[in-house]
C-alpha positions in Angstrom: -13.0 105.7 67.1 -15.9 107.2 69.2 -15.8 109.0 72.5 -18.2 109.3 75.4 -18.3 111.4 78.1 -19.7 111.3 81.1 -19.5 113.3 85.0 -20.5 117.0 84.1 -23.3 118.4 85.9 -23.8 121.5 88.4 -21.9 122.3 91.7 -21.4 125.0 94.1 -18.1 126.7 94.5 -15.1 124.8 96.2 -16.8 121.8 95.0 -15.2 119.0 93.0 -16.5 116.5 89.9 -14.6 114.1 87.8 -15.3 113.9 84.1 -14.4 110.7 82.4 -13.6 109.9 78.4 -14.3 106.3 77.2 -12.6 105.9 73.9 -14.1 103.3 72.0 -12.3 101.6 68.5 -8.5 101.7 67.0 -7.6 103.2 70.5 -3.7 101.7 69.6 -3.1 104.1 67.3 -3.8 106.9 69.8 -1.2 109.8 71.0 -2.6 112.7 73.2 -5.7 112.9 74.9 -7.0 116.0 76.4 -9.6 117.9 77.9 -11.0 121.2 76.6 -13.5 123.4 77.6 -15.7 126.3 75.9 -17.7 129.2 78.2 -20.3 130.8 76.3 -18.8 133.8 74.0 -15.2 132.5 74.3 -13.0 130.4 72.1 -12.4 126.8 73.0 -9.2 126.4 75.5 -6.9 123.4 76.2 -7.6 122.8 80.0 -5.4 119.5 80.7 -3.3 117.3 78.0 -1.8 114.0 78.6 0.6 112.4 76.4 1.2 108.5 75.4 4.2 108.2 77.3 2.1 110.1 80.4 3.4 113.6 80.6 0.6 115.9 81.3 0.4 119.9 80.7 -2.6 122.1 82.5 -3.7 125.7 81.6 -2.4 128.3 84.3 -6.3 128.9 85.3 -6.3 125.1 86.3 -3.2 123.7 87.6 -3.4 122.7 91.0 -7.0 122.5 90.8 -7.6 119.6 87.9 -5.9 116.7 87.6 -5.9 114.9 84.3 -5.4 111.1 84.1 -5.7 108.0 82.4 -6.7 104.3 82.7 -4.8 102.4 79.3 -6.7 98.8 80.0 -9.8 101.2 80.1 -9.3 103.1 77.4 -10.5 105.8 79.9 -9.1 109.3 80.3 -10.1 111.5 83.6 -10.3 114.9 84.3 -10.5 115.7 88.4 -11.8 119.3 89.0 -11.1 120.5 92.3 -12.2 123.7 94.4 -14.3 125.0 91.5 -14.4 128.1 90.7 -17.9 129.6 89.0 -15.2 130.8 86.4 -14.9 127.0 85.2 -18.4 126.8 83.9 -18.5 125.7 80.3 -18.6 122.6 77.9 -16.0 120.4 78.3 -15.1 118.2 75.5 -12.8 115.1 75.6 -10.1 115.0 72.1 -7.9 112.4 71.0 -4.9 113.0 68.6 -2.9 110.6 66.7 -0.1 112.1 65.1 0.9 108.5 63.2 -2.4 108.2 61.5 -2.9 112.0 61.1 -6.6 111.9 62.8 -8.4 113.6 66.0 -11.9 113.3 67.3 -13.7 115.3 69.8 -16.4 114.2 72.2 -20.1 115.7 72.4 -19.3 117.6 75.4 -20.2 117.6 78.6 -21.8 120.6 80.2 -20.4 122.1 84.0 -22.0 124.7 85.9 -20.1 126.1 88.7 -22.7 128.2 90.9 -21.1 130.7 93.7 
């Protein structure tokens, strides 16, 4: 299973990107897929999460802003930022988990720059 992303890039405040996940291989055996980010000198944090079945959770900082979603017949998952805040700027990195098969993968990251 391999992941690319794609959509990061640099944008002024209030602005909006899209970030997208192609998941390539055994995608069947797939359960979560999320979106995390990392800002330089802090730990990785979960930013959006959708499950199998669909459910989503966001992190407080985001919700309302960032809209996680997914396309199946795609193998595709999407993360819609909204009215960016220079505060978002970090590596984002796409993550698959399957619980079944015991396995998850991160993507490369992609980077975002938020300027005010």
């Amino acid at each position: 299973v391999q992941l690319v992303e794609s959509g990061g890039g640099l944008v002024q405040a209030g602005g909006s990107l899209r970030l997208s996940c192609v998941v390539s291989g055994s995608t069947f055996s797939i359960d979560d897929m999320g979106w995390y980010r990392q800002a330089p000198g802090k730990q990785r944090e979960l930013v959006a999460r959708i499950t199998g079945s669909g459910g989503t959770n966001y992190a407080d900082s985001v919700k309302g802003r960032f809209t996680i979603s997914k396309d199946s017949a795609q193998n595709t998952v999407y993360l819609q930022m909204n009215s960016l805040k220079p505060e978002d700027t970090a590596v984002y990195y796409c993550h698959i988990q399957s619980y079944g098969y015991g396995f998850d993968i991160w993507g490369q990251g992609t980077q975002v720059t938020v300027s005010s």
